[in-house]
N, C-alpha and C positions, 0 to 999 in steps of 0.2 A: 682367789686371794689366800685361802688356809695354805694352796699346794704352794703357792709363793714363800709365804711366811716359813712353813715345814723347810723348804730348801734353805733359806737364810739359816735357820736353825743347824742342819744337818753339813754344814757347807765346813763349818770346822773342825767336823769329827772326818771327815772324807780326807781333809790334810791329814791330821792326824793321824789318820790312819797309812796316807800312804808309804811311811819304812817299811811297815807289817807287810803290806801288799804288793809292793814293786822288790823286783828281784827274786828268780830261782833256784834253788838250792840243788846244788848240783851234785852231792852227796846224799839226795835223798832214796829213795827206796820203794816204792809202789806197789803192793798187795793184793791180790783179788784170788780167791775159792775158787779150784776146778769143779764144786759143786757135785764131782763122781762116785760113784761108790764105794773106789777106794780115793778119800778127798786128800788132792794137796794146795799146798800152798805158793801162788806160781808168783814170785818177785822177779820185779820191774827195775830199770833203771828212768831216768829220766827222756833219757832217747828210745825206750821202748826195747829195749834189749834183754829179754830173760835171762837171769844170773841166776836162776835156784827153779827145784820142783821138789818142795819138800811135803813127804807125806803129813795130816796129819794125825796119822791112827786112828781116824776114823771114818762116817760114811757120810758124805751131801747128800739134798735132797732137797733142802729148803727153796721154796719160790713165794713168791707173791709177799716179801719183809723187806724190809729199811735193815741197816746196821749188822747184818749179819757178821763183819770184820769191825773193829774199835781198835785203834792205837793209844794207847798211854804213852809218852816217853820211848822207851825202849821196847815194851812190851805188846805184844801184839793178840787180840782173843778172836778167835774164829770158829764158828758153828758148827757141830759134827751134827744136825739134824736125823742123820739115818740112825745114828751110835747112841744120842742122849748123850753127848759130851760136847765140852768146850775145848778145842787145843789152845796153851797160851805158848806165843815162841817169842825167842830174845835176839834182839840185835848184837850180836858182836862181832864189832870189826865190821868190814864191808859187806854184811850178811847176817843172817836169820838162823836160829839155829833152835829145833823144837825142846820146849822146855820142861811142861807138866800137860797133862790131861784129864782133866776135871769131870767128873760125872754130875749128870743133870736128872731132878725129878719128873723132866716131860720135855719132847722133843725141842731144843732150843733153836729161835729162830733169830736172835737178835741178841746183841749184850753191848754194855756201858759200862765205865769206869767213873767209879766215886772217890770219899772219902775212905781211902783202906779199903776200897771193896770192889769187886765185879758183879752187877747184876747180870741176869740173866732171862730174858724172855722165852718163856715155852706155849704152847701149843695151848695149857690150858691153866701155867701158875706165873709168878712169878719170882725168882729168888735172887736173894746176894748170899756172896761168899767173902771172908775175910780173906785181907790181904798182907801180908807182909814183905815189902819190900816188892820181889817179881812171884814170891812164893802165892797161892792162891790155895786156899783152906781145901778141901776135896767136899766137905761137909758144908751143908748151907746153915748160915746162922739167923734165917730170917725167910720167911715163904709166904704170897698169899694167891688166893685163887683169885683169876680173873672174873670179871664181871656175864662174861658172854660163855668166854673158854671153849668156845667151837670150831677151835685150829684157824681160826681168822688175825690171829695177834699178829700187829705186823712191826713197831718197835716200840723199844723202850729209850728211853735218854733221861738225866739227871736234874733236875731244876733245882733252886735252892729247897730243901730241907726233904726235898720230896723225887718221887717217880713221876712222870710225865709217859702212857701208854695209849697206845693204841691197837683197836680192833677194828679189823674192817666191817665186821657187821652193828658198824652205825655206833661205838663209844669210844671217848676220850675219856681214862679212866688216872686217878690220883691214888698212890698208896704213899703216907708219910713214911721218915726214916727217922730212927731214933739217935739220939746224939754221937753215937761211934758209928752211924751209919747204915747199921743193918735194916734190915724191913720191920716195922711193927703197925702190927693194927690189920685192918681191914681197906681193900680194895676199894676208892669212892667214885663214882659219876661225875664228872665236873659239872657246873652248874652254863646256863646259856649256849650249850649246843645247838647251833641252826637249825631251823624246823628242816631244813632242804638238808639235812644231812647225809652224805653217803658216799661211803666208803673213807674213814678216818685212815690215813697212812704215814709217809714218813712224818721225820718229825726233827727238828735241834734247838736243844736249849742253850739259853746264856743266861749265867745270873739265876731271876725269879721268871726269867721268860722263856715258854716253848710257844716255838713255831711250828704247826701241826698244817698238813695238807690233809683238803676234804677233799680226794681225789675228781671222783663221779662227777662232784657236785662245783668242780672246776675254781676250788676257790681255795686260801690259804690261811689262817686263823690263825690268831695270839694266846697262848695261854697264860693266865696268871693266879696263884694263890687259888686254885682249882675250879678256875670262870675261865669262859671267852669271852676276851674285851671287846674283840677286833675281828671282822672279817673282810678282806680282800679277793674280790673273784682275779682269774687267770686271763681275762681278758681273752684273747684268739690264740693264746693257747690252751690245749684241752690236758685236760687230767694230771696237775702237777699232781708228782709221788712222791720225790726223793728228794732231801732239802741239805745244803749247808750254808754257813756263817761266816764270814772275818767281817770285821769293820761293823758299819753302817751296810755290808752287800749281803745280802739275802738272793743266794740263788737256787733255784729251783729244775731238776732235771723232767719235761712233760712227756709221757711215754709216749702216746698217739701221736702227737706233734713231733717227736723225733728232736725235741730243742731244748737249749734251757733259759732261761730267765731271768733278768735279775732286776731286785728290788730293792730301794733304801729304807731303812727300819730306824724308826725313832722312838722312844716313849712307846703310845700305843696306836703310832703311824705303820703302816704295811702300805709306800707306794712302786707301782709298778711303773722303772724306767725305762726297760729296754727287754720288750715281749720277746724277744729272738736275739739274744745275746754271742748263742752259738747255734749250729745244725749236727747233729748226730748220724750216724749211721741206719743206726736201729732205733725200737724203741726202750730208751735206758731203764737200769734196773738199782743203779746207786751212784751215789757222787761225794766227793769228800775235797774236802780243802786243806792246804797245807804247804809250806816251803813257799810260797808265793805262787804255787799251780793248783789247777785241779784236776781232781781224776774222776771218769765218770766212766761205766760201761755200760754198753747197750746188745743187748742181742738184738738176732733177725733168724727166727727159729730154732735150729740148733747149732749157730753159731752167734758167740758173742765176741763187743769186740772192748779193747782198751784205750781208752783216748786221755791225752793228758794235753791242759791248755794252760799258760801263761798269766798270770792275772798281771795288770798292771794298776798304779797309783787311781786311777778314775773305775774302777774294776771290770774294765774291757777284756775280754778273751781272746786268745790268740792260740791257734793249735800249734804244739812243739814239735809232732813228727805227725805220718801217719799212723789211722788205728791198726792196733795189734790186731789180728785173728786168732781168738780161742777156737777148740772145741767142744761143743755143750754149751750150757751151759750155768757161767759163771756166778757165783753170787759173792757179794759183798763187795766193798774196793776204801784200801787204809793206805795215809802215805807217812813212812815213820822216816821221821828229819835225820839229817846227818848229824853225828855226833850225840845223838838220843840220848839221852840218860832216863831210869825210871826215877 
């Protein structure tokens, strides 16, 4: 009866939603880290076509993070994990073009865009940086140490007024932001963490809410005002990691399982409609949404690969081409709209 009721509810936000969801932007542009040593930046078309291998000045290394690529608008932030920097590059015109390179106080494995700001997830802190306009301060205005800090951080994302973090060794952690944004205060413990907790990983907020995967522990959590309201297990799929948002669809990339999932999110509803929405190549490593597709990569040792699917108005998946074949492997994956502006 609740699950009936829930769909009655959710049944006119799924309309609603569908201009957002149906239709491909054919100008959009596709992202993902060679994750190399010397790292670049390899953009995609929508048919899978490489248009660019832009360095960017610094070294990959990153594994085992959510978010390691964020698009703003125009703007794009990518993880130099070996360097302790962030590269930020700019759309112009039909293309990407490297813009600043930002130093970080601890190996970064993850970043978001805020109010005026880019945070940044490291190894063992975490900070933001002011922002003006595509310009990004070099200097952090705002730092605090993680909770755990034992290179387990795996991302960060924005909720309202706050950071939304994760560690894989077992915390979902909260640091408030002060009215222009920056970080203030101290690193907090969310409160009603699963006794079965383990391995806390991706993560996307909307609003006041993050949606947090407890990977190991095969199940998908809500967070709000620094509590879990809500948890939802995975059902027969194992180990969701990697999470994104449009609508009422919550879907989720499972490494082991090699699939993704999707789910409708209400209030402080998390249900699972359709456990095997797609099948993967590999076992994926990040997923994003955007233009009406998504993009999701998967390695399979030391190849990964790129796949981009369709969403349409019911948020059903459709692959658009075959997956690309990288070498290495890649981390992070951002798709920045046609016509971007920051």
């Amino acid at each position: 009866m609740q699950i009936r009721r829930f769909f009655r509810i959710v049944a006119p936000l799924v309309g609603a939603a569908s201009a957002i969801l149906a239709g491909t932007d054919p100008d959009a542009l596709i992202v993902t880290a060679s994750n190399a040593a010397n790292n670049q930046l390899l953009v995609y078309n929508p048919a899978g076509k490489l248009l660019q291998s832009l360095a960017t000045q610094g070294q990959g290394g990153a594994s085992g993070n959510a978010g390691g690529i964020e698009v703003d608008g125009s703007i794009v932030a990518v993880v130099n994990y070996g360097s302790n920097n962030v590269s930020l590059f700019e759309r112009i015109g039909d293309g990407l073009r490297l813009a600043q390179v930002v130093p970080t106080a601890a190996k970064p494995v993850s970043v978001a865009f805020g109010t005026d700001h880019l945070y940044v997830l490291g190894a063992t802190q975490v900070e933001s940086h002011w922002m003006f306009g595509p310009f990004v301060s070099p200097n952090a205005d705002g730092a605090a140490k993680l909770l755990v800090g034992d290179g387990s951080a795996a991302q960060v994302v924005v909720a309202q007024n706050q950071l939304v973090i994760t560690e894989k060794s077992n915390v979902i952690e909260t640091v408030n932001l002060s009215s222009d944004g920056a970080i203030g205060g101290t690193v907090n413990l969310v409160k009603n963490i699963p006794s079965n907790v383990n391995a806390p990983f991706g993560s996307f907020a909307r609003g006041n809410d993050a949606y947090v995967t407890i990977a190991h522990a095969n199940e998908i959590s809500l967070v709000r005002d620094g509590a879990v309201l809500t948890v939802t297990p995975s059902g027969t799929q194992m180990a969701p990691c990697w999470l994104t948002l449009e609508g009422p669809f919550l879907f989720s990339s499972n490494s082991p399982s090699m699939s993704i999932s999707r789910y409708a999110v209400y209030g402080q509803k998390i249900v699972q409609d359709a456990a095997v929405a797609a099948t993967l190549n590999g076992g994926p490593t990040d997923i994003t949404y955007a233009g009406g597709m998504i993009a999701v990569i998967d390695g399979s040792g030391s190849v990964t690969h790129l796949s981009m699917f369709s969403v349409d108005e019911d948020g059903n998946l459709t692959l658009m081409q075959a997956a690309n074949t990288i070498a290495g492997a890649a981390n992070g994956v951002g798709i920045v709209r046609g016509g971007a502006q920051h």
